[in-house]
C-alpha positions as CSV (number, residue, x, y, z in Angstrom):
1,X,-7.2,107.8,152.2
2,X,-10.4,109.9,153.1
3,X,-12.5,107.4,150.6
4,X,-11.5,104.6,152.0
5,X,-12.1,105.9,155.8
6,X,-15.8,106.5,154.4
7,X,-16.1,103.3,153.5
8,X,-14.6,101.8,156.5
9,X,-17.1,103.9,158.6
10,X,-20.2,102.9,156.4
11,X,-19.4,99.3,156.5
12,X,-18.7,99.9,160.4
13,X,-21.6,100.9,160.2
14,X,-23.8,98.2,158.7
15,X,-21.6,95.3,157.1
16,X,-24.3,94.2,154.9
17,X,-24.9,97.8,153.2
18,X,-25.2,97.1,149.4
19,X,-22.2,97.9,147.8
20,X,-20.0,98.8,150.2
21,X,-17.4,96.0,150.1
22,X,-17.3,96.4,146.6
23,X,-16.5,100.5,147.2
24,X,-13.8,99.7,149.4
25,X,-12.7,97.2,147.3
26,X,-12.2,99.3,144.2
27,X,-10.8,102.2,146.5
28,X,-8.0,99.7,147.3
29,X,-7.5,98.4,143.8
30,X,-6.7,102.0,142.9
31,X,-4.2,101.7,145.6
32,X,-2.6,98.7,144.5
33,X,-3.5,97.2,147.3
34,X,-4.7,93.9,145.5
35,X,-4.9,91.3,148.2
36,X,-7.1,94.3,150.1
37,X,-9.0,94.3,147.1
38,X,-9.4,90.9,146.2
39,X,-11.0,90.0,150.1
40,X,-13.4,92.9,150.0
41,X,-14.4,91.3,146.9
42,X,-15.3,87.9,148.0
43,X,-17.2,89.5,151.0
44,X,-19.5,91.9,148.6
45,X,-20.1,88.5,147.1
46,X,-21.9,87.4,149.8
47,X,-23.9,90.5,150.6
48,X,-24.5,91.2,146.5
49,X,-23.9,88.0,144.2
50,X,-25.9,89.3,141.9
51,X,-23.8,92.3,140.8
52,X,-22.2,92.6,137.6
53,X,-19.8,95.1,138.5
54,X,-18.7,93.2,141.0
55,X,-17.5,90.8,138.8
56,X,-16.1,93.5,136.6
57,X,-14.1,94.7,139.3
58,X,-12.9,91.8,140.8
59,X,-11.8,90.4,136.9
60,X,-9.3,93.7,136.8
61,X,-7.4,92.4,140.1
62,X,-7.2,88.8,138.4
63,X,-5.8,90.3,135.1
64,X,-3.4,92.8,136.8
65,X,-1.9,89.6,138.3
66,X,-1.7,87.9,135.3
67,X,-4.1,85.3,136.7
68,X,-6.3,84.3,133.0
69,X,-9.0,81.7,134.2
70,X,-10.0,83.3,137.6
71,X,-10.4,86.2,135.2
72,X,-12.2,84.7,133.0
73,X,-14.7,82.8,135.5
74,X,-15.6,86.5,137.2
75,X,-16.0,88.0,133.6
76,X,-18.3,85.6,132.0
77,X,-20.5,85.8,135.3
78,X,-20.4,89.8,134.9
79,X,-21.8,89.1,131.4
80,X,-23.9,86.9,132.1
81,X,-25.7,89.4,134.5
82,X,-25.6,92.1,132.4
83,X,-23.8,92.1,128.5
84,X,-24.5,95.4,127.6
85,X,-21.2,96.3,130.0
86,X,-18.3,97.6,127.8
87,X,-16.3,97.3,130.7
88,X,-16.9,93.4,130.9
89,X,-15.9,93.2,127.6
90,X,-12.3,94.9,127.7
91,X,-11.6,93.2,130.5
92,X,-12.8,89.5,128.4
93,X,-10.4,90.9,125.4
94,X,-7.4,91.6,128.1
95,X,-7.5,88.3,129.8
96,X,-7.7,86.3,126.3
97,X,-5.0,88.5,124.9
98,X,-2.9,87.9,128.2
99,X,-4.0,84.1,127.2
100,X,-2.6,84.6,123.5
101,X,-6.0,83.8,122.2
102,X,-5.7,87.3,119.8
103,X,-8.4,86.0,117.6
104,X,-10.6,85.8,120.7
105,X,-9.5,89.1,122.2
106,X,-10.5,90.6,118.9
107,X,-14.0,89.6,119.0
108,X,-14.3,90.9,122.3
109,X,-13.0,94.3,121.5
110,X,-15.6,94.7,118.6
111,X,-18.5,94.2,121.0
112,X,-16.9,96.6,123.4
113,X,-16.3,99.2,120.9
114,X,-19.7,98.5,119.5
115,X,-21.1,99.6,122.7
116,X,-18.2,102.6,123.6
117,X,-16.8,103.4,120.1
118,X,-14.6,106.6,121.6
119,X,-12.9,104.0,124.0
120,X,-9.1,104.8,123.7
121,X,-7.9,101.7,125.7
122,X,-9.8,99.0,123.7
123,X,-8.6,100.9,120.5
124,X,-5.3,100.7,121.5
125,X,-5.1,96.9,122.4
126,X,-7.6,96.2,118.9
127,X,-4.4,97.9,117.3
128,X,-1.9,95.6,119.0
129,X,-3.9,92.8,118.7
130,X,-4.5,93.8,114.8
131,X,-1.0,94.1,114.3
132,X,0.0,90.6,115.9
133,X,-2.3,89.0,113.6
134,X,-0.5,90.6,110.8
135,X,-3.4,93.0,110.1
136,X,-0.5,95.6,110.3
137,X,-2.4,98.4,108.3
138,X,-5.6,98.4,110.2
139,X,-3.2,97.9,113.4
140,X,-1.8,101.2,112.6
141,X,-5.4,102.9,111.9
142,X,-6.6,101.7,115.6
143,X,-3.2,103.1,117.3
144,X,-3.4,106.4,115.9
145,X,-7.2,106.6,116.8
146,X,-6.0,105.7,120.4
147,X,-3.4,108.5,120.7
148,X,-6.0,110.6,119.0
149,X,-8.2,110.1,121.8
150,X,-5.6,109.1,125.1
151,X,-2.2,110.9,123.6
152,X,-0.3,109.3,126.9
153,X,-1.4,105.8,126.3
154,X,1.3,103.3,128.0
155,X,3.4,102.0,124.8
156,X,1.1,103.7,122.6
157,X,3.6,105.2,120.6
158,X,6.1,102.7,120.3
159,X,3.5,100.2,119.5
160,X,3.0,102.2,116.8
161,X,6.5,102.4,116.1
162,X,7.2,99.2,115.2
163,X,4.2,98.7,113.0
164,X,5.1,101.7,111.0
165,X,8.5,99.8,110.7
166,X,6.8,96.5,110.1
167,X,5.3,98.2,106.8
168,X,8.1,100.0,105.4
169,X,6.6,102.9,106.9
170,X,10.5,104.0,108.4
171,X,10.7,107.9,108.0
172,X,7.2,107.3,110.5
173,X,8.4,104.8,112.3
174,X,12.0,106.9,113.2
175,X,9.7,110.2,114.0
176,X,8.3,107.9,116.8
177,X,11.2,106.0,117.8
178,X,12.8,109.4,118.4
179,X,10.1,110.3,120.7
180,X,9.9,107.5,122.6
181,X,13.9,108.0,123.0
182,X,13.5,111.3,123.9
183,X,11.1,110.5,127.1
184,X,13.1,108.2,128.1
185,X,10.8,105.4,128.7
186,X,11.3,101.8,129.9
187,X,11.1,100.7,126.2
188,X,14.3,102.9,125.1
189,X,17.0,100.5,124.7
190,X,14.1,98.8,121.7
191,X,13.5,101.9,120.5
192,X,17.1,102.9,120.1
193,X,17.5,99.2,118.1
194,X,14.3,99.7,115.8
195,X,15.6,103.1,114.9
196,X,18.8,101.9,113.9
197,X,17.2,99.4,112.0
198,X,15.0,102.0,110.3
199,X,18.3,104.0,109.3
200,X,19.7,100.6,107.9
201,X,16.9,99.6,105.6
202,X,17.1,102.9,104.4
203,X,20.7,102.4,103.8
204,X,21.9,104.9,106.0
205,X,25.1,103.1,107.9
206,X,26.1,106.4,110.2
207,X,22.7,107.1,111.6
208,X,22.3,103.5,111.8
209,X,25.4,102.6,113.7
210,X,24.8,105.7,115.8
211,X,21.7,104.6,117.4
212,X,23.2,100.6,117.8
213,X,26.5,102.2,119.4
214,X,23.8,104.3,121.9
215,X,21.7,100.8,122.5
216,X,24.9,98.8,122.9
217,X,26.4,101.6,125.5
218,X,23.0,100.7,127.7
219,X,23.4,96.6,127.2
220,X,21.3,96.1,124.4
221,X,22.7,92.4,123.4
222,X,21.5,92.5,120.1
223,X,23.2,95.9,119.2
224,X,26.5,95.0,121.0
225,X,27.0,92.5,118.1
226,X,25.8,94.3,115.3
227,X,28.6,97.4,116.7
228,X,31.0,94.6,116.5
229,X,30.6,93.0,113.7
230,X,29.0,95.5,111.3
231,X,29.8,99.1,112.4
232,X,33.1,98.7,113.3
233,X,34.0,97.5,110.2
234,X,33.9,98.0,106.7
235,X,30.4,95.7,106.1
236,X,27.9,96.9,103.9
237,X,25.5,94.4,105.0
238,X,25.1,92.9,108.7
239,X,26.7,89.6,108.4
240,X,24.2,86.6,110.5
241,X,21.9,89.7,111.3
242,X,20.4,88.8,115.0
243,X,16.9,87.5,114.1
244,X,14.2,89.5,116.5
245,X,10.6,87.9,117.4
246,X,7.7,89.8,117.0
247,X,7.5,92.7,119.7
248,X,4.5,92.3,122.5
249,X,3.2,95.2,123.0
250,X,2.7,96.1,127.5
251,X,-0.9,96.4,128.2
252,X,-0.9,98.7,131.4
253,X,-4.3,97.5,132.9
């Protein structure tokens, strides 16, 4: 609140002082106020149209909304100003994965990490992204990089979770699971699934069916009818096992 009553009083002040729309712009953004944001924005515009961080920051309000082409539009006018901005090019790689253009988002990431190599973030997403184009190994590589560096990504370790599982990687994958279960985390009714499913390709019924009963106590759908028709009964083998879609990974922007 003190930073943005500083930049209230500077812009007060003189409304056409360079950068300080943009200022209170981002001070908002970190407030979640993004329609503050966003009209702060368009007036720096006017005052500074030639700067590439305004762009920047403006794209990162357009992507937290989910809104792809006005994100796009502001990031290819940051890079045309300046494309030596790491920055630009995270943000390029979010909006195309948020676009499901992976192979784009990919290209993007390589020139950001090109020019910020210890970049946790645009590790992480080159991992998710990685492993959604089946490049599950190199997925994995990018993910533990990324905790390496930023150990309290969002989804960071269940991302990696469920590559590890994707690769018959399970005694991993079930280390992970666990943790993510142990937090307590938005993602622990998946986690509770993929770690059963872990214990049953390992052929372990008990800890299998005790993870599904767990999932299934919180509404997990899938597990409810895998408790019914599998683990309450004598089954060795899942009968019309529920088929799950590929797991997309949360990119907290």
């Amino acid at each position: 609140m003190v930073a943005l009553a500083h930049a209230d009083s500077a812009i007060g002040l003189d409304p056409s002082i360079p950068g300080g729309y943009k200022l209170r712009g981002d001070i908002k953004q970190r407030q979640q106020d993004m329609h503050g944001a966003l009209m702060d924005y368009v007036k720096a515009e006017k005052v500074e149209p030639d700067n590439a961080r305004l762009f920047v920051s403006r794209s990162a309000v357009h992507i937290t909304e989910q809104r792809v082409k006005e994100a796009m539009r502001d990031i290819d006018r940051a890079i045309d100003l300046d494309d030596q901005d790491p920055d630009a090019w995270y943000n390029r790689a979010c909006a195309n994965y948020l676009g499901r253009n992976n192979e784009g988002a990919l290209r993007d990431l390589e020139r950001c990490l090109d020019l910020r190599p210890n970049n946790a973030d645009a590790l992480f997403l080159r991992g998710v992204v990685k492993g959604e184009l089946f490049k599950e190994e190199a997925g994995i590589l990018d993910l533990e990089a990324a905790l390496n560096l930023k150990p309290g990504i969002a989804d960071g370790l269940m991302s990696l979770a469920v590559l590890q599982f994707e690769t018959g990687r399970y005694q991993e994958a079930i280390n992970n699971f666990t943790k993510v279960i142990d937090a307590e985390d938005e993602s622990l009714k998946d986690a509770l699934y993929y770690r059963a499913d872990c214990y049953y390709a390992l052929k372990n019924k008990e800890m299998a069916c005790e993870s599904w009963r767990e999932a299934a106590r919180l509404g997990e759908s899938d597990s409810k009818f895998i408790v019914r028709n599998y683990c309450n009964t004598d089954e060795e083998k899942i009968p019309k096992k529920p088929v799950r879609g590929r797991r997309k990974s949360v990119i907290e922007f």
